[in-house]
Each structure stands twice: as structure tokens, then as C-alpha cells.
N, C-alpha and C positions, 0 to 999 in steps of 0.2 A: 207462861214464860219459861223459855228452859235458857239456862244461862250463869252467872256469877252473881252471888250474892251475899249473903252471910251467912256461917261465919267467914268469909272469905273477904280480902279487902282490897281497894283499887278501883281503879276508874271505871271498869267493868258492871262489879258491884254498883258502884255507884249509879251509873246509868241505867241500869235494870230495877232498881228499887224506885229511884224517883218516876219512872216510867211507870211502874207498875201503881203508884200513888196517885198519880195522875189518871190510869184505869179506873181506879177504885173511886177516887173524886168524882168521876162522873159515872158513879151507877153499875160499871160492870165487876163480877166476880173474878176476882184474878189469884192465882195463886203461881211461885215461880219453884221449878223444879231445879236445885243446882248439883253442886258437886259433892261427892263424900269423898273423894279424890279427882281433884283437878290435873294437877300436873303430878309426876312421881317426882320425887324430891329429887333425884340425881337430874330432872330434866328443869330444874325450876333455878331461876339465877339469883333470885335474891334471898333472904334471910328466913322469911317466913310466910306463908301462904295466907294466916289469919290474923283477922281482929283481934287486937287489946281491947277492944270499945264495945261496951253492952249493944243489942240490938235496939234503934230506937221506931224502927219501921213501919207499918201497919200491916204491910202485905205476909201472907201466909207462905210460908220457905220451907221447900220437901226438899230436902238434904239425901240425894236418895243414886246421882247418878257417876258413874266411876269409869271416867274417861279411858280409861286402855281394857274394861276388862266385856268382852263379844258377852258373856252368858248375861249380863248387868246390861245392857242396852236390848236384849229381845225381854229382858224383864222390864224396864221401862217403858219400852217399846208398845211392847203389850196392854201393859197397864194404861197407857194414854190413849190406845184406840178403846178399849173400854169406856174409858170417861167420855168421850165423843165432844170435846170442846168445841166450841166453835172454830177456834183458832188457836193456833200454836206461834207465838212470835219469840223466836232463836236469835241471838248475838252470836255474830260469826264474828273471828277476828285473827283464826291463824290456823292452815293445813291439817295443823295436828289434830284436828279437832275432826275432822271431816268424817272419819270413819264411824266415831260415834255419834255426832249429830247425824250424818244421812243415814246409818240402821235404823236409829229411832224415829225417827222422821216417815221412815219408808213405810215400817210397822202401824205407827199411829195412824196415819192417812188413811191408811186399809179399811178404814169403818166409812169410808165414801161420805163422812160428816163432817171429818175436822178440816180444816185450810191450812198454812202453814208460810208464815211472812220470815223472813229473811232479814236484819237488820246488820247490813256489809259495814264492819268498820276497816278493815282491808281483805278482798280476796285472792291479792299478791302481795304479800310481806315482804315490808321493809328487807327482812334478813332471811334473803330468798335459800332455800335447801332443795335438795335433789325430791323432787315426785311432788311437789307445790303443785303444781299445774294439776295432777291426775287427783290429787287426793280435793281441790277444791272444784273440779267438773264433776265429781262421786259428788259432791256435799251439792253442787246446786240445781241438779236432778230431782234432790228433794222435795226441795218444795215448793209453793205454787208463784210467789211474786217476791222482789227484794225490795228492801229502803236503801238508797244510798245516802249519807248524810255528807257527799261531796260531789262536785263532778267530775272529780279524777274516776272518784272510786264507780261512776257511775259507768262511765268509760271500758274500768276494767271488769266492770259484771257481762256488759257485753260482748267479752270475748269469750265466755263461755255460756253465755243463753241469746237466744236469738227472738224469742217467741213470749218468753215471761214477762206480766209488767214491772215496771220496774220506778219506784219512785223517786225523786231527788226533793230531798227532804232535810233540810240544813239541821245540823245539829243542836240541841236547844240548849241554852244556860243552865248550868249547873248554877243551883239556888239554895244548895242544904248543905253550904260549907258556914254556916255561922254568919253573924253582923257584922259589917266590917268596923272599926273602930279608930280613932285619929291613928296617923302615925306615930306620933310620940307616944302615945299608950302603948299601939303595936312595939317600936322599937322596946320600950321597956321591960315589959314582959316575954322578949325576946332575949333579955340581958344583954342589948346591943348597942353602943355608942350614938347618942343624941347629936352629935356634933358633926354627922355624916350623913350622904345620902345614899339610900340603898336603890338597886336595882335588882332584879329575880330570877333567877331559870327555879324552874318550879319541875316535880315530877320524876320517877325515873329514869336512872338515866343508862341508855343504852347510846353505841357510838353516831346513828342514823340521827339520834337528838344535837349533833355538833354543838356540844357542851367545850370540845376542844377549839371550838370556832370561836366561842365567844371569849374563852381563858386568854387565847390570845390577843385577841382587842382589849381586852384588858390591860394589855402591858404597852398598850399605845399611850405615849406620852402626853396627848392634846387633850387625855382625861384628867389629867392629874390636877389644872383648877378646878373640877368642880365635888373635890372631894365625896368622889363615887365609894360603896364599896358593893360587891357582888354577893350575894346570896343566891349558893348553890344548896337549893331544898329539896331534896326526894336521894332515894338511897339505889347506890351501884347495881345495875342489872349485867355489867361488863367489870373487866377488870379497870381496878381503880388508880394502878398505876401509871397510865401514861398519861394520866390529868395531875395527877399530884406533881410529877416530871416537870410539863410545863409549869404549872405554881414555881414548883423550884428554882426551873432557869429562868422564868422571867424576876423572880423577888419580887413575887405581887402576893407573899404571903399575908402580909400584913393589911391584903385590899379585896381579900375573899373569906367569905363565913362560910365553912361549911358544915350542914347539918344535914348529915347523911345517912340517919335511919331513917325509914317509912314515918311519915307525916301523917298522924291519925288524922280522920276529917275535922274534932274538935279543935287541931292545932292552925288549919287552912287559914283559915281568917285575918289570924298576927303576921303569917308572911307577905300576903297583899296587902294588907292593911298599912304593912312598914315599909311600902314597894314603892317608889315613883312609877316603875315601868317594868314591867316582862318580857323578857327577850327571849324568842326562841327562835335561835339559828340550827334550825333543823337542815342536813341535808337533802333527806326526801322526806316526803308527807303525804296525809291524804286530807284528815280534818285534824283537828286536836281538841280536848277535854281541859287542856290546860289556856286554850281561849276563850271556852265558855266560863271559865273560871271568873278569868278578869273582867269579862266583860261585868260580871255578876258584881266585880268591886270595883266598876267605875275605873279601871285600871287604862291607860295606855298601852301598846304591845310593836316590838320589833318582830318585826319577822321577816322571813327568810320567802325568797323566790319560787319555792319548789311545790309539788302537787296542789292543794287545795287551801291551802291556807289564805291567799292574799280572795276569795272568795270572801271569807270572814272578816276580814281587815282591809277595808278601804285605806288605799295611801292616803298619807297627807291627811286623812278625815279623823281616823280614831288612834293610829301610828303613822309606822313607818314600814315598807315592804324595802327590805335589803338584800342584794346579791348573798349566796352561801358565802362567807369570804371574811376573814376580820378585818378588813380596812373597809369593807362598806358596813359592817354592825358597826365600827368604831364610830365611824360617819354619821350613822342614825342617832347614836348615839349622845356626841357630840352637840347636834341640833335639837337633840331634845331640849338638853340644859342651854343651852347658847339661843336660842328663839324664844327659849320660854314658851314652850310648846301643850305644857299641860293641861291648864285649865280650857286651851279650844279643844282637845283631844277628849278630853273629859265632856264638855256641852254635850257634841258628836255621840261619843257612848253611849249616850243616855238616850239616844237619839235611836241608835243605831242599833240599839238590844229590844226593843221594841218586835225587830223580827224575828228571834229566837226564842218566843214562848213556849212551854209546855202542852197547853192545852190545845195550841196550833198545830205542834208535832204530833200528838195524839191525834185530835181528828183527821188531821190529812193519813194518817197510818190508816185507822179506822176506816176512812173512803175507797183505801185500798180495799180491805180486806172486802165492802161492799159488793165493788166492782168486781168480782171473783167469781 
């Protein structure tokens, strides 16, 4: 596996490890090659690149590859067609990345042994830059077959391979964020008002997450019986100013919580756990990690119209699918509390994560790499 892992933390890591436990679960030798530098700090938006949290993982982590520097990727490079694995499976997930994953990639293969799977979590970024296009047709030259974990994203693989396979492969629950626990525990050990109901945006936040979408339904009046209040959980990848603005001019200070360092994975649990619902009114999308979340916690989810999300969220079944727009989140909203929507959303859940196992997404990868 080459990819995100630890010491490194985020949703990345996180899917790469549970992957790679799920390899090991069933028999195969795995081991993941990550970063010794990821991002250069001047390129990096948030606070810190790494874990507070001890390693608790099984899989064997070579800390060995250094994303901008050419002489460290024909070393790695090298090193991997040496080893002759079977298969090499890469987390792709933004431009930047392209020049070092496709050297390494191009090098390893050279031993006519190893394979080389693709797992797309976007190969057009959200927050598109000049040479996107060239620098992700360089990266899928690489290697032999992609996983899409959407069918937006599947869509956009095939604007630059015409001939590789390419699988659609839904993205599976994330399962190793802790037990979930009542609410009122949750709220407690949150140090948060029992006498309120909370709802969630969960996750970094950058502007494509329309976290300013939902601040503003927040200041719709038709909330105010059902004594909501917002928790905003994950820390600024943007500047934090023009969400704190609107807090101001709506006076919905006293109707949002915000905790906005990086949410270690030991802390995940308390904020779904203390959640009626997850709202994520994203602009655009392709899948999200913060719906296999809830699904994980029996959670309810609003969400938004755009890329691949309403894939994973049947309306009306497990949410609600809402226009980008705060008077249709308000609206979702609204109905959740006003139908008493929870407990059928929740049967549904339980129902409906049944198709996002682990051991599912591994074999069907696995089939891939067969067919090769």
C-alpha cells in the first residue's frame, strides 16, 4: 500500500489502515509505504500534519516516501520493483501527488511482476489549480486498473483512461472510530447542555464543505422550537473568518458549539454519539468518509444534491437529500424534528449499511487485481 498513514492523521490514514487490516484478516502480507513528508508545511492548511494518538494498528508502516523530492521516488521506486509484490494499491486523491506517485509507480512495475490498483477518491479536485488535468493523465498512465468508490468519480476516471478497468466500488463504513454511547453520556463528556438537541457537520472544513450553508439555516427562525444547537467538529482548512461573520450577524452565537481543533479518532464517538443528525451541505462532492461515519453510528444524514453523495443516502430512507441552499437544509431540517423522523431513519440504517462492509470492498478489489 503506498499512501497516508501513521504518524500521519485524517481520513486518508484512516482508510488505508483499516484496509490494510482487513488484507491481513484475510491471509495476505501487507505492508504500507507512507510519507516522511507529505505536504511542505507552507503547502499544508491546517495546524499539524500528525497524530497525538499512539499507533494502535497491526499493519507494518515504512515511513520512507517524500512527496516533492525526484531523487526519493527513483529510491523508492527502485526499491519496490526489487520487492516484486504482487500488487501495489495507491490512494489517490489530489494533482499534487501525481508526479510522485507516477515515478514510483512507473519504476516498480518495471519488474513485469507487480500490478498496480488505483483507489480514486477524486481525480478532479474539489479546488481545481492550473495543470490538474496534466498532472492527474501523468499519475493514471501508471497503473494498471482504478477503484472508484463513487460514480461521479467513476465518470471522471474516464476522461482520462479509455482501456483500464475500472471498478465502482462504494466506499465502506468506517468501523474504528470507538462505540457509540447514549446521548446524554455523549453530551456530558462533551461538557455540553443536556437540555438541547444537537445536530453535526463533522470533519475539516474547507469552503466546497458549505459549512457557510448550513450557519445560515441556522438563523432560520422555524428552528427555534425545537431547541437545536450546531456542532461544528473538525478544524479550519480555510480561513475562519467569513464563518465566524456570519455567527455574528445572524446572533446564532449562543446556538453553535464550535470545536475546532482536529478531532483525534478516540474523541469521534462523543460527537455522533451526542448528534440527532449530520448534515452535510456540501457544494460539490464525490463520496464522503464522514458518511460512513454515521452510518457506523446509526446516525441520520442531510445531505446535499451534488456529486455522489445521494448514492449513499437514499431519500426519505435513511435522510434527507436537500438542494445546496439554506432554506432547503433548513427544511430538512425542520422535518426531521416536526415528523419525528428518527427512529424510521435509524431501522433503514441498520438496513442499509449492510452494503458497505469491509470484507466486501476487499474482495471485490482483490477480483480486480485477479482479472489483470
Amino acid at each position: 500500500m503506498i499512501g497516508s498513514a501513521f504518524p500521519l492523521r485524517g481520513g486518508l490514514s484512516n482508510f488505508n489502515e483499516r484496509m490494510c487490516e482487513e488484507l491481513i484478516n484475510m491471509g495476505h502480507d501487507v505492508t504500507i509505504y507512507t510519507f516522511s513528508l507529505q505536504y511542505p508545511s507552507i503547502f499544508f492548511p491546517g495546524k499539524s500534519q500528525y497524530s497525538t494518538e499512539p499507533y494502535s494498528g497491526r499493519v507494518p508502516i515504512k515511513v520512507v516516501i517524500n512527496s516533492v523530492n525526484p531523487f526519493n521516488w527513483l529510491i523508492v521506486g527502485n526499491r519496490l520493483r526489487r520487492e516484486k509484490a504482487d500488487l501495489i494499491v495507491i490512494k489517490f486523491w489530489i494533482p499534487f501527488m501525481a508526479p510522485c506517485f507516477g515515478t514510483i509507480l512507473r519504476i516498480a512495475r518495471l519488474n513485469k511482476t507487480t500490478k498496480a490498483i488505483a483507489i480514486i477518491d477524486n481525480i478532479i479536485p474539489h479546488e481545481k489549480r492550473p495543470g490538474d488535468r496534466i498532472l492527474a493523465s501523468f499519475f493514471a498512465k501508471s497503473v494498471d486498473a482504478f477503484v472508484a468508490m463513487s460514480r461521479k468519480v467513476m465518470t471522471d476516471i474516464q476522461l482520462f483512461n479509455t482501456r483500464k478497468p475500472i471498478l465502482f466500488n462504494p466506499h465502506p463504513i468506517y468501523d474504528n472510530f470507538g462505540t457509540p454511547v447514549s446521548r446524554d453520556k455523549a453530551v456530558e463528556l462533551l461538557g455540553l447542555d443536556k437540555s438541547f438537541r444537537y445536530i453535526l457537520f463533522f470533519g475539516f472544513i474547507r469552503d466546497y464543505k458549505g459549512l457557510d450553508i448550513l450557519l445560515n439555516a441556522m438563523a432560520d427562525k422555524r428552528l427555534l422550537p425545537y431547541n437545536i444547537k450546531l456542532i461544528v467538529a473538525g478544524e479550519f482548512y480555510t480561513d475562519s473568518k467569513p464563518y465566524l461573520d456570519i455567527i455574528r450577524n445572524h446572533g446564532i452565537e449562543d446556538r453553535v458549539v464550535l470545536s475546532n481543533d482536529f478531532i483525534p479518532d478516540s474523541e469521534v464517538f462523543k460527537y455522533f454519539s451526542a448528534s440527532d443528525i449530520v448534515v452535510q451541505p456540501y457544494k460539490t462532492a464525490t463520496q464522503s468518509g464522514v458518511t460512513q461515519i454515521a452510518y457506523n453510528f446509526d446516525k441520520p444524514m442531510i445531505i446535499t444534491r451534488v456529486g455522489g453523495l445521494e448514492e449513499f443516502v437514499p431519500d426519505e430512507k435513511v435522510g434527507f437529500v436537500a438542494s445546496p441552499d439554506d432554506v432547503s437544509i433548513a427544511n430538512s431540517i425542520v422535518r426531521f424534528y416536526e415528523e419525528n423522523r428518527e427512529e424510521h431513519f435509524i431501522t433503514n440504517i441498520k438496513i442499509e449499511k449492510k452494503k458497505f462492509s469491509w470484507d466486501h470492498w476487499v474482495n471485490q478489489m482483490i477480483d480486480l487485481f485477479k482479472g489483470l
